[in-house]
C-alpha positions as CSV (number, residue, x, y, z in Angstrom):
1,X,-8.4,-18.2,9.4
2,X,-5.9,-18.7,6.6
3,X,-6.7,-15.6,4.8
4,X,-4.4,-16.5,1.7
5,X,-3.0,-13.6,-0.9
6,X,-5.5,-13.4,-3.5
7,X,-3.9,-10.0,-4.3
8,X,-0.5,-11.4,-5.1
9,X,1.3,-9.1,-2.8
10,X,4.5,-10.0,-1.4
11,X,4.2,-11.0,2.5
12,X,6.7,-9.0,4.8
13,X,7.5,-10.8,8.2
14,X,10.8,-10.2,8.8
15,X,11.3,-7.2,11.5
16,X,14.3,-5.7,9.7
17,X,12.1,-5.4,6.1
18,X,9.3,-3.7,8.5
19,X,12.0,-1.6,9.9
20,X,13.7,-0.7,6.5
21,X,10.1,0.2,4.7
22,X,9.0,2.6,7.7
23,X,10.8,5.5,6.2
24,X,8.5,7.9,4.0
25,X,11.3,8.0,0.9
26,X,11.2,4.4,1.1
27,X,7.3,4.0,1.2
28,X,7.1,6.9,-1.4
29,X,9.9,5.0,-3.6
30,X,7.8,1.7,-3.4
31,X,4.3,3.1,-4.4
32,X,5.6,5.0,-7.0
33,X,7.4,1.8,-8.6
34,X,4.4,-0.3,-7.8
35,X,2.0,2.2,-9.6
36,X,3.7,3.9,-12.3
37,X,6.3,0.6,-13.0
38,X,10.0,0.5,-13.7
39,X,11.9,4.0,-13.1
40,X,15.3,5.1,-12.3
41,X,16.9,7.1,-9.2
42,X,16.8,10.4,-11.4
43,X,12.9,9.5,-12.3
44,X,11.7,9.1,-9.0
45,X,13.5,11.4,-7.2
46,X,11.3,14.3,-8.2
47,X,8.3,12.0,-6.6
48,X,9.4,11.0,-3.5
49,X,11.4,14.1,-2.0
50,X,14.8,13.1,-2.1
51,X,17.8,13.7,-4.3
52,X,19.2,11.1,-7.0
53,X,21.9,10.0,-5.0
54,X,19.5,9.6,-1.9
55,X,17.1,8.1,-4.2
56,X,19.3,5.0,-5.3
57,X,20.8,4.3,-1.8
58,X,17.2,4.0,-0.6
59,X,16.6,1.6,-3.7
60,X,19.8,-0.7,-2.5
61,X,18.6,-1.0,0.8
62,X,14.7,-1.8,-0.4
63,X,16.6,-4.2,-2.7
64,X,18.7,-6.1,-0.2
65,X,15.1,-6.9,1.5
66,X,13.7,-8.1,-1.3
67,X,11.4,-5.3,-2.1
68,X,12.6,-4.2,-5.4
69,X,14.6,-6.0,-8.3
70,X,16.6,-4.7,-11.4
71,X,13.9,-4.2,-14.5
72,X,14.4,-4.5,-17.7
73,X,17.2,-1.5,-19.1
74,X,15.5,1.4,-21.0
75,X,16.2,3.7,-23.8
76,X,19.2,4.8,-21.9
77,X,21.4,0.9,-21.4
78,X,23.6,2.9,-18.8
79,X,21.4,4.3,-16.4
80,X,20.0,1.5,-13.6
81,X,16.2,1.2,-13.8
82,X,14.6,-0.4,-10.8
83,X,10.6,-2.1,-10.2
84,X,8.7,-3.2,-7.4
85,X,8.7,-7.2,-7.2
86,X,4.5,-7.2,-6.3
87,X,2.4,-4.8,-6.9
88,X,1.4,-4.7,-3.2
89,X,3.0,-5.9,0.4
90,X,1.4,-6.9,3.7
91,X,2.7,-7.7,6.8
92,X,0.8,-8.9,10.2
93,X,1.5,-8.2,13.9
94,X,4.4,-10.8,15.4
95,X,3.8,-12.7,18.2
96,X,7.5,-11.2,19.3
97,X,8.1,-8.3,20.9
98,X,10.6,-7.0,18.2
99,X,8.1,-7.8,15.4
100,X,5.6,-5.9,16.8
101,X,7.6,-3.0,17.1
102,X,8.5,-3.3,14.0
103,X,5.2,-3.6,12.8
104,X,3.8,-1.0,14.9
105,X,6.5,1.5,13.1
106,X,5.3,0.4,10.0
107,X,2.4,0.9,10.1
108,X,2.4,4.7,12.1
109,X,4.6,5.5,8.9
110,X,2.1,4.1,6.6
111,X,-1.0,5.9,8.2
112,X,1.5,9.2,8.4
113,X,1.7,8.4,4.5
114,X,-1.4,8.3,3.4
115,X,-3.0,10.8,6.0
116,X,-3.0,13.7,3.4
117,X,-4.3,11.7,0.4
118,X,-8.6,12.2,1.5
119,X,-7.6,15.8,1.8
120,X,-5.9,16.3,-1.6
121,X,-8.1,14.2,-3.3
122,X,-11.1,16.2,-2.7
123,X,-9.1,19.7,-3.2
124,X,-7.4,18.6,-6.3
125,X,-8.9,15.6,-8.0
126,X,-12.5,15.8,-7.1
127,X,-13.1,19.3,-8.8
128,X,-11.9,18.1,-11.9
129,X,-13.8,14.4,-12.5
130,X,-17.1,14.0,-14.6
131,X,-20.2,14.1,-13.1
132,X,-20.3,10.1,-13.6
133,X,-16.8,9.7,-11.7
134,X,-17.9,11.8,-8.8
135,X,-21.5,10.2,-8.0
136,X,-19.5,6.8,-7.5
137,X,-16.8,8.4,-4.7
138,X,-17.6,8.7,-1.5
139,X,-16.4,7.3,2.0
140,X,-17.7,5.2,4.6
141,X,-17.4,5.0,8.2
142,X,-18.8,1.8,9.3
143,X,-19.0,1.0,12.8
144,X,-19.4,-2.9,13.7
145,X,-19.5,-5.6,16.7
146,X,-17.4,-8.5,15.6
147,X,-15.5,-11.2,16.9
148,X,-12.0,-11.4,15.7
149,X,-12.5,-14.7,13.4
150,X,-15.6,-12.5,11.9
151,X,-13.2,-9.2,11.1
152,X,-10.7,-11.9,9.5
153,X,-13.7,-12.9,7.5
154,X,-14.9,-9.7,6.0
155,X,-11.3,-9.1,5.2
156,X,-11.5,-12.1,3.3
157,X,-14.4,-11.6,1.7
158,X,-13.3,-8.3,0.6
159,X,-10.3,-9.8,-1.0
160,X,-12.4,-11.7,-2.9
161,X,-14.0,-9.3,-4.6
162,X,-10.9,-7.0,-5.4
163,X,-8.8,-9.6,-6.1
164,X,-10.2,-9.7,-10.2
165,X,-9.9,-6.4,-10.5
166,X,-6.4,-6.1,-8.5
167,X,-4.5,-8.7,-10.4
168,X,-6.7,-8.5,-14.0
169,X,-4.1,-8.3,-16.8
170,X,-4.0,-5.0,-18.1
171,X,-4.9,-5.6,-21.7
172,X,-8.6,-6.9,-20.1
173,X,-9.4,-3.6,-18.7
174,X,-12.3,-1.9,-20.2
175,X,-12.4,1.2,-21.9
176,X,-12.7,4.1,-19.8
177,X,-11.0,2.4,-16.7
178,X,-9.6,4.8,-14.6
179,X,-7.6,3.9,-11.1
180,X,-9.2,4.0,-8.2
181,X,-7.5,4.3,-4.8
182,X,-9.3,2.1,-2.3
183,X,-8.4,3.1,1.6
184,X,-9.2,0.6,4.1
185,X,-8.7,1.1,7.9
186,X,-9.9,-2.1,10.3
187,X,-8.8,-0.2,13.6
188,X,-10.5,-2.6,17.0
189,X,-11.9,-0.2,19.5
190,X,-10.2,-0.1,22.7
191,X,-11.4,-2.0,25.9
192,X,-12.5,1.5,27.0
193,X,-14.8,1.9,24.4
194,X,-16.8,-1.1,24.6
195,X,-19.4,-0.4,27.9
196,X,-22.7,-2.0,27.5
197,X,-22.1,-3.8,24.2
198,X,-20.2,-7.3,25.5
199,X,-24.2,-8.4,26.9
């Protein structure tokens, strides 16, 4: 199934873009650019745990693989400001054995990424949204039987639904709009773990 890119994110498939992301500066760069927009080195540094200097190298190499573009100069003409060129990426599993392991590093550092976000959120944010905010967060941990053209289905047809949302124009958004960070893990059980359910 030909899931499309209703989200408008920018498709990674080439092993040495995989391998060039999987670095936690780099991932920290890119979600910072992507969410909070055009920034220099000396901006993001502060964010994403490494020192100006470190900061633009990692934004030249991101750059050479397409990831981020020169934006627009600021107040300050002389100092390089850099953006993310979508506001999301993706990448699928190669058929190749060096795209997979690319791949696989990937995503291990994206997982390593966003391992302590659950955790912070409900230490730091939780305790401090409106009554209204927190009845509508939760988690879920749903369990299902699928073939693999049906799991490439329900990720389409959850796509579907965020896409509005995910690429509305920002002046459409309604009052009181807040962000809201949607995690979604589609991890197939292992062979082990399927005894008595293949009947």
């Amino acid at each position: 199934m030909d899931r499309g890119n209703r989200l408008g994110d920018i498709e990674i498939t080439d092993p040495k873009a995989m391998r060039a992301l999987a670095h936690p500066v780099r991932l920290a760069i890119l979600e910072r650019l992507q969410r909070h927009g055009p920034a220099t080195a000396t901006q993001l540094s502060p964010h994403v745990g490494a020192t100006p200097s470190v900061t633009s190298w990692h934004l030249r190499h991101l750059a050479g693989f397409g990831l981020v573009r020169d934006a627009e100069p600021g107040a300050d003409r002389r100092a390089r400001r850099w953006q993310a060129v979508a506001r999301g990426f993706r990448f699928e599993m190669p058929e190749d054995e060096e795209g997979r392991s690319a791949a696989r590093g990937l995503s291990r550092e994206m997982f390593l990424h966003s391992a302590d976000l659950p955790h912070r959120w409900a230490t730091e944010t939780e305790p401090e949204l409106d009554p209204k905010w927190r009845r509508l967060a939760g988690l879920a941990n749903t369990r299902l039987v699928v073939s693999a053209e049906e799991l490439a289905g329900i990720e389409d047809a959850i796509e579907s639904v965020l896409a509005p949302y995910v690429t509305r124009d920002p002046a459409e958004r309604p009052a009181g709009a807040r962000g809201v960070r949607l995690l979604r893990y589609h991890l197939p059980e292992g062979a082990e773990e399927q005894t008595g359910e293949a009947e």
